[in-house]
Steps between C-alpha positions, in 0.01 A plus 500: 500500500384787641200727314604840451493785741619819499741646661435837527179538652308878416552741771171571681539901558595540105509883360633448126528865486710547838726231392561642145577896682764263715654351205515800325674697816733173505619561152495875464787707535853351558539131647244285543358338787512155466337429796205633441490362164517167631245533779262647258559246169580172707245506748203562243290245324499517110158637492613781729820602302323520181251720705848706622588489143202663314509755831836604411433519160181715529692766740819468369491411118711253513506093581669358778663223326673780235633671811652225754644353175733799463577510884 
């Protein structure tokens, strides 16, 4: 058996605050886009979406998780 690795590895060039303004812009207004959604959320490491998370949350009020739920 193999140990455990991850597969999402952290992006190197990581801006928590950049990629909480591009969710945000994803989300705002009418339609969503879902592509940058997923570039953003699947390509981070866990660490680094809690680090978008507490970004968003501190310039927008709100949590991440509260907000793709309803999308």
């Amino acid at each position: 058996m193999e140990p455990n690795l991850p597969t999402v590895y952290p992006v190197t060039m990581f801006d928590a605050k950049a990629d909480a303004d591009a969710l945000h812009k994803a989300i705002a207004g009418l339609g969503t886009d879902e592509e940058a959604l997923t570039t953003i959320l699947c390509h981070r490491s866990s660490d680094q979406r809690a680090a978008i998370n507490l970004a968003y949350k501190t310039s927008y009020r709100m949590v991440i998780a509260n907000i793709t739920a309803s999308i």
